[in-house]
N, C-alpha and C positions, 0 to 999 in steps of 0.2 A: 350428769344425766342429760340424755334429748330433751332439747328446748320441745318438742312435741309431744314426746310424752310424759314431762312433767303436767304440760296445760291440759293434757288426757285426763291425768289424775285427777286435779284439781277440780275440773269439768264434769267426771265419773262418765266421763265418754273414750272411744278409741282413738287413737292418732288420727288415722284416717279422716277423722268428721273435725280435727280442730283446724282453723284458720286464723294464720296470720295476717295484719292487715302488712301491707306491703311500703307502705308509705313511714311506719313506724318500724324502720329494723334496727335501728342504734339501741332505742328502747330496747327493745326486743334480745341484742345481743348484753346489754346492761343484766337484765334479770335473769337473779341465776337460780331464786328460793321460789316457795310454794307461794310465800306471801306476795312474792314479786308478781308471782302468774296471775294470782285474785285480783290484785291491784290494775293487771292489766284488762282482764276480763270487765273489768266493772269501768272502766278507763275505753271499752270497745276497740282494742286493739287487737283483742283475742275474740272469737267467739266459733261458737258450735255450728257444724253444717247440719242440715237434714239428714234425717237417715234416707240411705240410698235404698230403693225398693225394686226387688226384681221383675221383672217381665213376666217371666216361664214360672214364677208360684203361679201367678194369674190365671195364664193359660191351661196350666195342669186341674186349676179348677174345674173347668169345662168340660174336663171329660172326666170328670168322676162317674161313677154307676148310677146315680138318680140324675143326674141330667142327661142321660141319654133316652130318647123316646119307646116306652115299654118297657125300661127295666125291670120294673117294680113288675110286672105279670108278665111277659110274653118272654124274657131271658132266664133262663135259670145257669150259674153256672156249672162247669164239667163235673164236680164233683156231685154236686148235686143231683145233676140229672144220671150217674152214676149210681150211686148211692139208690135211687127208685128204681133202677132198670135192676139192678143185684139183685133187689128184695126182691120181687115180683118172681124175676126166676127162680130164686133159693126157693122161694113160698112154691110154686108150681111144682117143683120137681120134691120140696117135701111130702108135697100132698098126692103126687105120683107113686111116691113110694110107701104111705100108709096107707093107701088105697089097693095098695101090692098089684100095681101097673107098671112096677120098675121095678128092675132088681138091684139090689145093693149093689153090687159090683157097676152095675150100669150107672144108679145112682152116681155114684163114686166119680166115676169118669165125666159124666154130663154137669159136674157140680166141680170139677175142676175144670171144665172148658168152658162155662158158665161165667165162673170168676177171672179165666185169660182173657176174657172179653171174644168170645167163639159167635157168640150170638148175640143178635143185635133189638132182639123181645121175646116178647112169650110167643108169641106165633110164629117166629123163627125154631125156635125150640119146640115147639109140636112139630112144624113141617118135618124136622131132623128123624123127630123121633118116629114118624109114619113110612118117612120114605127110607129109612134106617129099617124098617120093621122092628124094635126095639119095646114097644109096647104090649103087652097081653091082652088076650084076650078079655072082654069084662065078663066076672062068674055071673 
């Protein structure tokens, strides 16, 4: 077995972080058991490095969503604001049509180009429907 990653084992660390001292290699090429490696740990011939710590976790902290300025109220994201502009439409053009100011078939069509993303708010979606003439008259 690696003389490194025996001292791994022994250590309950990865090769990577073990260190040999350099001054003791006879030692070092002598030990061949677990008991060898303890004996030299404790002897400081062996010992553990720090764990290495990366940069870019760091950074990546930085710009998570609540450290940017406004998150919390002025961003919403895509879905999100997705999600409000559907309803609103859906809601308008249901209430359009139990009002019987649309007709189904009209319905139908302005509630599939609603959801392709056609229109970009409710006042979009009236302009359409005035300048379309698509609207009835109110009884």
């Amino acid at each position: 077995m690696d003389k490194k990653r025996l001292a791994g084992r022994v250590l309950k660390i990865g090769q990577s972080r073990v260190w040999f001292n350099p001054e003791n290699k006879k030692e070092l090429k002598e030990a061949i058991t677990a008991a060898d490696m303890r004996f030299l740990v404790r002897k400081g011939v062996i010992k553990k490095l720090p764990v290495k710590t990366s940069i870019s976790i760091n950074k990546n902290k930085r710009k998570e969503t609540g450290r940017r300025k406004g998150a919390k109220f002025s961003r919403l994201d895509s879905k999100t604001k997705w999600i409000t502009k559907i309803r609103g439409l859906r809601a308008e053009l249901k209430s359009l049509r139990d009002k019987k100011l649309i007709e189904k078939p009209v319905y139908n069509d302005l509630y599939r180009k609603a959801s392709g993303g056609f229109f970009r708010d409710k006042s979009h979606l009236k302009n359409f429907l005035e300048r379309g003439e698509l609207l009835k008259a109110k009884k």
